[in-house]
C-alpha positions as CSV (number, residue, x, y, z in Angstrom):
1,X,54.8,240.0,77.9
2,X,57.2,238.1,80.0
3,X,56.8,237.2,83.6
4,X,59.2,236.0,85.6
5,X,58.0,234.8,89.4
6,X,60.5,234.4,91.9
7,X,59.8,231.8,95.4
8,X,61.8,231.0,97.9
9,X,63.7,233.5,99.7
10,X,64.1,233.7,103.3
11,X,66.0,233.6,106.6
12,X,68.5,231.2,107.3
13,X,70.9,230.9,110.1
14,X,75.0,230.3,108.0
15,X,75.7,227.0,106.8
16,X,71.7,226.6,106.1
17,X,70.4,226.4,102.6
18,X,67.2,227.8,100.7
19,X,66.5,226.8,97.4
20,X,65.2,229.5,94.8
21,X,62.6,229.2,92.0
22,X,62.1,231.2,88.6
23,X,59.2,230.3,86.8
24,X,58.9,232.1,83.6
25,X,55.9,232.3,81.6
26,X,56.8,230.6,78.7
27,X,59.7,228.3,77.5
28,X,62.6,228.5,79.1
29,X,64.0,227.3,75.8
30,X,62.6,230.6,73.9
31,X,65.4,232.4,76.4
32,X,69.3,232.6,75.3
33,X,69.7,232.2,78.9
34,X,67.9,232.5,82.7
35,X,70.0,232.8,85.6
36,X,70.2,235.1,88.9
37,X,71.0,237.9,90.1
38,X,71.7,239.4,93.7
39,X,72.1,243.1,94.7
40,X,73.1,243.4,98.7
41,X,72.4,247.2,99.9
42,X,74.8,249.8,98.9
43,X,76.4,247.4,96.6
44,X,76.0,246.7,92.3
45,X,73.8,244.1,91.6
46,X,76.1,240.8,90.6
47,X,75.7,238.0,88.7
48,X,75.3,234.8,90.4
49,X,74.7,231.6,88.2
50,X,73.3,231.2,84.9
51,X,72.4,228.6,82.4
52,X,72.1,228.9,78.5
53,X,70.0,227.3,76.1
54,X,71.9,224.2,75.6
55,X,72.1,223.7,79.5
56,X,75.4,224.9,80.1
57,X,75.6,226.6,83.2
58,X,78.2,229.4,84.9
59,X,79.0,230.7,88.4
60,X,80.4,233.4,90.1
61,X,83.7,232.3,92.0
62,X,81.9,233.2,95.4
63,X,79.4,230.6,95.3
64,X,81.2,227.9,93.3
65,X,81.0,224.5,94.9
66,X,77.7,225.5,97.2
67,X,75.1,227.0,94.5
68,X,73.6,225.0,91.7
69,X,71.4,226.0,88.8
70,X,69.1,223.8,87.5
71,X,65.9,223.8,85.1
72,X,63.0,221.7,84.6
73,X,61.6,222.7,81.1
74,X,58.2,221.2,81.7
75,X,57.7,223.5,84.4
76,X,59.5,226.3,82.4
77,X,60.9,226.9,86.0
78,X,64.7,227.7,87.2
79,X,66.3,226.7,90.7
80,X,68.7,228.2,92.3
81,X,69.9,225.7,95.7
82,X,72.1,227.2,97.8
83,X,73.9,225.3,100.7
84,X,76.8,226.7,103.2
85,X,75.0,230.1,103.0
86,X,77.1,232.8,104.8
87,X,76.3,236.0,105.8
88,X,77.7,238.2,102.9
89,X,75.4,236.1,100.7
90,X,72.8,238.4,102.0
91,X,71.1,240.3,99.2
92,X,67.6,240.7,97.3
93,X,67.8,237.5,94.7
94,X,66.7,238.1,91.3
95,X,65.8,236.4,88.8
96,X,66.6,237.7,84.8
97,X,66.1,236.0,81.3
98,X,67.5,237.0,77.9
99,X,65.1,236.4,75.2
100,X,66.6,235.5,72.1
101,X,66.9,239.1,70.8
102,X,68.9,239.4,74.6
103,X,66.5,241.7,76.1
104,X,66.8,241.2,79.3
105,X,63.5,240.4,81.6
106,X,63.5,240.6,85.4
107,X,61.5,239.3,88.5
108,X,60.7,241.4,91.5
109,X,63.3,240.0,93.6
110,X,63.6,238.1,96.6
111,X,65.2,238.5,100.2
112,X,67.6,236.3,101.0
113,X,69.0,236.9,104.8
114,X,71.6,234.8,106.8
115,X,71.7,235.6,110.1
116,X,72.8,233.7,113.4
């Protein structure tokens, strides 16, 4: 069974940053792909950044130029930094894996709040 535990979230006053971690519970290189996701109330949940097997990252237009993904396979762990946080990136953060079959795995979320 895959796990997938999320650390980082929290409250950050705009233009702060927080740094997210994924760490899954095997090799991040037995996914196609890890990534995040966010889902702000009332709203879909989004993709935000992801990066494939071969280390090849994407991002959604919104956080382009302030999020970066990056992986450290011998702590089968993701990160997620995020710098120049504004308010509308409010939103429960979660983390989501593709195995190679690309069924999907998920973490339990977490908060991410930036307030004044």
């Amino acid at each position: 069974q895959v796990q997938l535990v999320e650390s980082g979230g929290g409250l950050v006053q705009p233009g702060g940053s927080l740094r997210l971690s994924c760490a899954a519970s095997g090799s991040i290189f037995s996914f196609n792909t890890m990534g995040w996701y966010r889902q702000a109330p009332g709203k879909e949940r989004e993709l935000v950044a992801r990066i494939d097997r071969n280390g090849v990252t994407n991002y959604r237009d919104s956080v382009k130029g302030r999020f970066t993904l990056s992986r450290d396979s011998a702590k089968n762990t993701v990160y997620l930094q995020m710098n120049s946080l504004k308010p509308e990136d409010t939103a429960l953060y979660y983390c989501n894996a593709l195995n190679l079959g690309n069924i999907p795995y998920w973490g339990q979320g977490t908060q991410v709040t930036v307030s004044p």
